[in-house]
N, C-alpha and C positions, 0 to 999 in steps of 0.2 A: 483584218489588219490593214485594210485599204486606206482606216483614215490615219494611220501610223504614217504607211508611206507618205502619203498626202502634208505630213508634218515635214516629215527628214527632206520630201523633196524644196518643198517650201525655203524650209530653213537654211540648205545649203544654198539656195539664188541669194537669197537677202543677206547671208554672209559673205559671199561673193560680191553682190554693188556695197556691201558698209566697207569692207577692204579696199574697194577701188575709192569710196567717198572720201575716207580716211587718206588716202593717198594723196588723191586731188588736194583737200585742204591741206596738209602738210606742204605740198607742192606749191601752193600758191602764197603761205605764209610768207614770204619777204616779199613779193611781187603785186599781188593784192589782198589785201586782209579783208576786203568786203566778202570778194568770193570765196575765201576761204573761212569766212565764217558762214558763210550759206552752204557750202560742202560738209560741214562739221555740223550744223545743225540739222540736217537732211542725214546726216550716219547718225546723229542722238535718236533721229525719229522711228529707223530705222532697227538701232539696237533698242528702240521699245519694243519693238513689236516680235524682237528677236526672243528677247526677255517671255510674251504673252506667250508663243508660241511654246516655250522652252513649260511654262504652268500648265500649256492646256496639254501638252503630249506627256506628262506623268505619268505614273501608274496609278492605278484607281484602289482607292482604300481600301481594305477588306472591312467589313463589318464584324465585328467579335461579339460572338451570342454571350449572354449575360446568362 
């Protein structure tokens, strides 16, 4: 189950910087929209891989004998 943890540890960092990303560009919306759409596009990249991770840590199909 090493590569389990290897998931869960993963995925809680990367949810951690998308929350502080999502921050920031909220944060910046009235003051600079530049950077605040590179903070928001940096958490989309972000909650992609959040997403991969979330496919590849499933459970594994059983096979059903015919």
């Amino acid at each position: 189950m090493k590569t389990k943890f290897n998931f869960e540890e993963r995925r809680k960092k990367l949810q951690e910087k998308y929350k502080h990303l999502i921050e920031d560009a909220y944060n910046f919306r009235q003051t600079d929209s530049a950077m605040s759409d590179f903070y928001e596009f940096s958490a989309l990249q972000l909650l992609n891989e959040l997403n991969q991770l979330k496919y590849l840590n499933r459970e594994p199909i059983k096979m059903i004998d015919l």
